[in-house]
DRENBADO-706595 format. One record per residue: x, y, z of N, C-alpha, C, O in turn; residue in one letter. Coordinates in steps of 0.001 Angstrom, whole numbers, padded with zeros to 6 digits, always signed. Layout:
N
XYZXYZXYZXYZA...
//
This chain:
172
+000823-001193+000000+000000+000000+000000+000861+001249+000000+000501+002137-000772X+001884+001450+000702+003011+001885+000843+003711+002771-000370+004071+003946-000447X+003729+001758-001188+003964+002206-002849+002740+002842-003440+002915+003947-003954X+001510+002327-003456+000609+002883-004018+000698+004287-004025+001020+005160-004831X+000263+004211-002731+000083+005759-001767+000746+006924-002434+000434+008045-002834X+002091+005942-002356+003448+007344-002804+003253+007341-004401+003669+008379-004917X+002713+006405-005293+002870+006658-006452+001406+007765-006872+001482+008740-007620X+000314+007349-006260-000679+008299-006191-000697+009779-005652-001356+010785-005914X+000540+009396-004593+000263+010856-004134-001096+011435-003342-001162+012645-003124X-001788+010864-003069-002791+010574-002452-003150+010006-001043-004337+010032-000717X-002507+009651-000443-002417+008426+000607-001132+008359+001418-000064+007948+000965X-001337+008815+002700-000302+008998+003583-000399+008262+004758-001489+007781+005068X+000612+008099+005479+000848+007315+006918-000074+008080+008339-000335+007710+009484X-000425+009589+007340-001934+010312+008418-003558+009806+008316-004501+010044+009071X-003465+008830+006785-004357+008488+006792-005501+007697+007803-005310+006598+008324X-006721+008527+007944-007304+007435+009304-008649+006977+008492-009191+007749+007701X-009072+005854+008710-010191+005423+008114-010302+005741+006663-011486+005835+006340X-009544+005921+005764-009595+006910+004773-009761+008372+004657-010111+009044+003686X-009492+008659+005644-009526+010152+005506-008660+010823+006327-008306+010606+007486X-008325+011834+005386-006643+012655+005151-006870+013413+006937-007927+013946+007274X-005219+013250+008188-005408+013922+008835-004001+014289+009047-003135+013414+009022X-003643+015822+009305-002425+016776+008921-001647+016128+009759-002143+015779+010831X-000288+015825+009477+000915+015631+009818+001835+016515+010703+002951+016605+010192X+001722+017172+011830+002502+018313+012098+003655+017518+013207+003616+016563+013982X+004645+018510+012772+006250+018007+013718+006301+019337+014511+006129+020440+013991X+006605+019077+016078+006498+019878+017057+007738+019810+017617+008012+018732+018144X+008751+020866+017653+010149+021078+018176+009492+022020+019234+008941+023097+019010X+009727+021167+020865+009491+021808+022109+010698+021875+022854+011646+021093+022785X+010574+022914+023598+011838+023165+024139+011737+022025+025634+010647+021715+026115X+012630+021690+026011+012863+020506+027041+012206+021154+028366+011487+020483+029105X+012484+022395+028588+012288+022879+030220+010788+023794+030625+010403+024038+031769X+010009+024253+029157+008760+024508+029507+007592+024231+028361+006385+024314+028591X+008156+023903+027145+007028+023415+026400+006836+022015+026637+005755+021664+027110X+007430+021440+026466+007557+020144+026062+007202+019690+028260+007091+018520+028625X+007157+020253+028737+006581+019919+029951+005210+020321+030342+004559+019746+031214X+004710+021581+029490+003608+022179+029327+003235+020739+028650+002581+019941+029322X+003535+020492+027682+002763+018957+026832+002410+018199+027584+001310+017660+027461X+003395+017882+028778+003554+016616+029738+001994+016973+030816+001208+016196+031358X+002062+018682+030773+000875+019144+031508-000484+018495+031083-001409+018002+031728X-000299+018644+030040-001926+018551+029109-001791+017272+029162-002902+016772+028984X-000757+016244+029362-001316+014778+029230-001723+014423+030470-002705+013709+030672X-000846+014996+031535-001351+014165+032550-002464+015328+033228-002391+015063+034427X-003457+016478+033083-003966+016517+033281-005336+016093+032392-006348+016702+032740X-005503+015112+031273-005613+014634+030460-007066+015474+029697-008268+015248+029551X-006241+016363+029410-007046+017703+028483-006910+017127+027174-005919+016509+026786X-008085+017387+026427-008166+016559+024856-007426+017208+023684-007832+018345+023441X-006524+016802+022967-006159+017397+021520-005835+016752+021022-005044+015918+021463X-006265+016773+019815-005952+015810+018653-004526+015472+018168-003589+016211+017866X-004688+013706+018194-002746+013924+018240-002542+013694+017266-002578+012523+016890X-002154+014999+016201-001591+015243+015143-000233+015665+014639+000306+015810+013542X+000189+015842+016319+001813+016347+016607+002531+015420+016809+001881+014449+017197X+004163+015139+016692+004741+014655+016554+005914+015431+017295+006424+016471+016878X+006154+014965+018105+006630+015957+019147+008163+015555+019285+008499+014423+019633X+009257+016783+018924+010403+016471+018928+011077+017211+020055+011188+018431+019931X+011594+016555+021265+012165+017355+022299+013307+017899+022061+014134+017015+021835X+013901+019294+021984+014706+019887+021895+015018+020622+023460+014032+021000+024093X+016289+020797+024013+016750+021272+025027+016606+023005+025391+016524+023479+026524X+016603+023631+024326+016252+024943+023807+015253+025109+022353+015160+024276+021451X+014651+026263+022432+014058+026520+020952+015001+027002+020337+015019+026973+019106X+016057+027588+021113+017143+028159+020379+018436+027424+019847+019505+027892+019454X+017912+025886+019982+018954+025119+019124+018318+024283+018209+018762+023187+017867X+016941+024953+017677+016178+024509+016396+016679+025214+015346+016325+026318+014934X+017491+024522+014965+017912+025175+013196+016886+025157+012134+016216+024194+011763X+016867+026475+011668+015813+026376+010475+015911+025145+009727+014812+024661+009455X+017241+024296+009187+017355+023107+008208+016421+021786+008889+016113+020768+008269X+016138+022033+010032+015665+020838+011076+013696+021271+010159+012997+020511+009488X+013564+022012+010367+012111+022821+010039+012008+022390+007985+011046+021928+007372X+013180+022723+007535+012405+023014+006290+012826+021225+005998+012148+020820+005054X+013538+020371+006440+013767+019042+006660+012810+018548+006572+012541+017956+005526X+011690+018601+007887+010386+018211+007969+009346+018410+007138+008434+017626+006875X+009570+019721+006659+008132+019401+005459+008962+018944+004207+008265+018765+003208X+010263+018726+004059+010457+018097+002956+009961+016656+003378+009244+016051+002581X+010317+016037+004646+009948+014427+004387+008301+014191+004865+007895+013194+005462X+007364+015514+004392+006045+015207+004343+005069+015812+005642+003914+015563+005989X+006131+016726+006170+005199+017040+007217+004208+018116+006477+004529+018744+005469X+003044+018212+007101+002074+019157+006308+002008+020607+007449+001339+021621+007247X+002856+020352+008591+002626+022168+009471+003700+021877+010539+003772+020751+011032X+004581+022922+010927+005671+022540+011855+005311+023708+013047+004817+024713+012536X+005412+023761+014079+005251+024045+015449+006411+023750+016078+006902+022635+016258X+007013+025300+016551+008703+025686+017559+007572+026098+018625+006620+026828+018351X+007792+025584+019743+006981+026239+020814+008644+026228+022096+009136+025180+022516X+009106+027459+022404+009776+027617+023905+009389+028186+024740+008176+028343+024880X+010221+028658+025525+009823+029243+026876+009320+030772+026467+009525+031349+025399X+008564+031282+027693+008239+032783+027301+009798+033686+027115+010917+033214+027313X+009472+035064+026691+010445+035834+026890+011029+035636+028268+010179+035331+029104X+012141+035723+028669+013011+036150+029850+012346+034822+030312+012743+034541+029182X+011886+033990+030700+012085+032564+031081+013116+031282+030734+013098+030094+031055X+013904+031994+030027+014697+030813+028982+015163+030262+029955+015171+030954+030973X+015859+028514+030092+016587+028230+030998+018579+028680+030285+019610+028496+030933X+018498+029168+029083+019994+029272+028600+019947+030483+028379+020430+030838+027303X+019350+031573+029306+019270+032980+029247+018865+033593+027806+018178+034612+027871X+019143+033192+026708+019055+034019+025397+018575+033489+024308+018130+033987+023274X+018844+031472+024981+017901+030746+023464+016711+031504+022808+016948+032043+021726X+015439+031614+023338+014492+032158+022951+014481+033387+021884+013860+033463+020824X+015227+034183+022401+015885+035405+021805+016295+035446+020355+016114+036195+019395X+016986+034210+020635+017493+033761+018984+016387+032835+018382+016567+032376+017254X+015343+032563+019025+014251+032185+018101+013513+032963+017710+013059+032876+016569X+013183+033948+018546+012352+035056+018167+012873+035786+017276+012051+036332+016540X+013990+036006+017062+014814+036468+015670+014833+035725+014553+014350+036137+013498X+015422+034504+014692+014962+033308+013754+013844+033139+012756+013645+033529+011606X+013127+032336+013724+011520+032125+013016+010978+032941+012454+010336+032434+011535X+010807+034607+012520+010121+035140+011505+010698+035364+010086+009994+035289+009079X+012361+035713+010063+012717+034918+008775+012806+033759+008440+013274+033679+007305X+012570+032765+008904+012306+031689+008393+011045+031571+007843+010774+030644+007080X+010089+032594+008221+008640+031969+007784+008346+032725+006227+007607+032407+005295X+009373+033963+006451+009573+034682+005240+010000+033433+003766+009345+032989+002823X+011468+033241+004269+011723+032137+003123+010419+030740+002957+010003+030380+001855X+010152+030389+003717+009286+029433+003673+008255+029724+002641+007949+029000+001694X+007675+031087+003011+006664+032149+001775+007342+032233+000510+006886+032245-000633X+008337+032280+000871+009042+032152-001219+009024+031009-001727+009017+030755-002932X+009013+029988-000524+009197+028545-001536+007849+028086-001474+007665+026870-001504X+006837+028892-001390+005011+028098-001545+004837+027376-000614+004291+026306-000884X+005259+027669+001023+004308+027386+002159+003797+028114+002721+004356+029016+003346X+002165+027859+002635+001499+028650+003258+001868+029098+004589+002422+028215+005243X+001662+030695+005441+001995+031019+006267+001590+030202+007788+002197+030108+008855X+000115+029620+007251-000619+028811+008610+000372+027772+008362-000032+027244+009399X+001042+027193+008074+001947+025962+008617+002997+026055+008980+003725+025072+008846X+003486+027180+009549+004495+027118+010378+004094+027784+011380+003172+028593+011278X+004980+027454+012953+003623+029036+013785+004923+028933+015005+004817+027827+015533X+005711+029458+015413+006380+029738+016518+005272+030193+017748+004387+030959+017365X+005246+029828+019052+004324+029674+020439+005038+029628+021352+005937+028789+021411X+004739+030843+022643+005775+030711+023743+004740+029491+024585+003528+029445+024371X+005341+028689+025406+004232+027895+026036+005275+027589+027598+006460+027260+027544X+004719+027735+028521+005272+027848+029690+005182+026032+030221+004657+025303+029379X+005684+025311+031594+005600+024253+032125+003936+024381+032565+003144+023497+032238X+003681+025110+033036+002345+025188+033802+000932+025310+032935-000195+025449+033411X+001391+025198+031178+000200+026016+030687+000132+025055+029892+000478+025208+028721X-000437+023582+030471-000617+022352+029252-002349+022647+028786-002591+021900+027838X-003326+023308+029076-004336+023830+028540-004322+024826+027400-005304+025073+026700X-002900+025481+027248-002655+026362+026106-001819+025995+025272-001668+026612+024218X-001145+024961+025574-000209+023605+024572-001600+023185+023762-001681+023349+022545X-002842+022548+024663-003341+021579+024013-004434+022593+022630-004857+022253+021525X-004524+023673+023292-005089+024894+022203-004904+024830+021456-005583+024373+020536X-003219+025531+021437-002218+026146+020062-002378+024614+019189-002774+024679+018025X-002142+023615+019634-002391+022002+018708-003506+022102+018277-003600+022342+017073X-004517+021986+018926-006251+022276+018340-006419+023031+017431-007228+022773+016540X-005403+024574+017456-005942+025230+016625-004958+024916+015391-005449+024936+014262X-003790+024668+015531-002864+024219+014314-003164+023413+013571-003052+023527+012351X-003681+022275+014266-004566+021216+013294-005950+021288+012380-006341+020722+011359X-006485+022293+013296-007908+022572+012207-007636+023857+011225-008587+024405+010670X-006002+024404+011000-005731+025763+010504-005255+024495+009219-005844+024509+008138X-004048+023357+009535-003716+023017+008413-004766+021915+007741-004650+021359+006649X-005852+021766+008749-006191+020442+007991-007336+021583+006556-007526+021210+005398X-007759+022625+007040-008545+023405+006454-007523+023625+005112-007930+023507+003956X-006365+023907+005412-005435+024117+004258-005248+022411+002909-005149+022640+001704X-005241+021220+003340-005015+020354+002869-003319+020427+002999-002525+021229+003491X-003187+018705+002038-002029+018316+002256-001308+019474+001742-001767+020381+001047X+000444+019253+002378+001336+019794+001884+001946+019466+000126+001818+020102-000920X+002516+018385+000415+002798+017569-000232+003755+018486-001285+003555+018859-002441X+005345+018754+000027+006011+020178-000643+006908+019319-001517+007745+019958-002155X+006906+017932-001684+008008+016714-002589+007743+017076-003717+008528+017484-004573X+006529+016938-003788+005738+017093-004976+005689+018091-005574+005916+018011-006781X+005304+019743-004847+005924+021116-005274+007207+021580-005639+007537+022368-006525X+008080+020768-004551+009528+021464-005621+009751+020837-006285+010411+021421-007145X+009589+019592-006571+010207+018781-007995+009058+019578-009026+009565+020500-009665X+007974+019409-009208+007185+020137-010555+007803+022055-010771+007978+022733-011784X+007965+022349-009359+008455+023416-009664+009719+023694-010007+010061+024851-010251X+010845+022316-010086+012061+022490-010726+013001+022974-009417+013976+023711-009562X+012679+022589-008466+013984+023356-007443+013915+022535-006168+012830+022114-005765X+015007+022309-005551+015042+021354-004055+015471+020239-004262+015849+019872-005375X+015482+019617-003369+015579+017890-003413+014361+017241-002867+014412+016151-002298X+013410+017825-003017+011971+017289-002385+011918+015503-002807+011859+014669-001904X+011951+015077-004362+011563+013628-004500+012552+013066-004494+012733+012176-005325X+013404+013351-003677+014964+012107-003159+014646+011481-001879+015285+010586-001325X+013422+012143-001416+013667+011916+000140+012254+011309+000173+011255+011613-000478X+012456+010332+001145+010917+009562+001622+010577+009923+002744+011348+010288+003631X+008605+009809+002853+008401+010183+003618+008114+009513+004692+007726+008392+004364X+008118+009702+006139+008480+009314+007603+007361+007568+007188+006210+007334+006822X+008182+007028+007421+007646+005621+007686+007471+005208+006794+006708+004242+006767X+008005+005642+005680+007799+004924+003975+009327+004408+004050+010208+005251+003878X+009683+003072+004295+011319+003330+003954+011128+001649+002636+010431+000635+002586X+012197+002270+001842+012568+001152+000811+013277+000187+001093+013535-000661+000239X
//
């Protein structure tokens, strides 16, 4: 099925019952998002698990190549969530995300991703009710958008290495 899928272009590893549900990769910072997450599970607040949650120690050691990586191998919306301003645990990570990410979302806009699929979020340890939000709302922003399917955009559009690379759980 595996092959099909990818030769159709149609049919992904989000698929549920037959029907298409968005792929998003979540780079949380170790000391308040990604514990904010831990919030929302164990106070077991509902959101759709459409995230794919990658623990990072800082937001500020998410390299843009880690981000545009992911929607090359099929992610359809990526989510940097760290600590608030002046909460960082490495004094300045944040700082350099908040500088970061909005050019990144710039280039992202030149290469034909829509702006709703990428979304930088400060999210504190204590605020797993506003983790499970920002997910709620990311998921019904990209699923409203449809697939990405950016493999497929830069190869027709002639630029990237989009169809060299397979996507997460397709391996040959």
């Amino acid at each position: 099925m595996a092959d099909t899928a990818q030769a159709e272009g149609t049919a992904s590893a989000a698929d549920v019952d037959g029907r298409w549900e968005p792929r998003i990769v979540g780079f949380l910072c170790q000391w308040c998002s990604y514990t904010g997450a831990d919030m929302a599970g164990i106070s077991r607040i509902k959101y759709p698990p459409n995230v794919d949650i990658i623990r990072t120690m800082c937001s500020g050691r998410v390299d843009p190549q880690l981000i545009t990586t992911a929607f090359a191998r099929g992610a359809d919306g990526v989510i940097v969530c760290g600590c608030h301003i002046g909460d960082c645990h490495y004094i300045s990570g944040n700082h350099k995300t908040m500088v970061r990410m909005p050019l990144l979302a710039r280039v992202l806009g030149d290469l034909g991703i829509e702006p709703e699929r990428f979304r930088l979020e400060w999210v504190s340890a204590s605020e797993g009710d506003r983790f499970a939000a920002v997910v709620a709302e990311m998921t019904e922003q990209v699923r409203k958008l449809g697939r990405l399917d950016w493999p497929r955009r830069t190869h027709e559009g002639g630029f990237g290495h989009g169809m060299d690379l397979e996507p997460w759980g397709e391996s040959s």
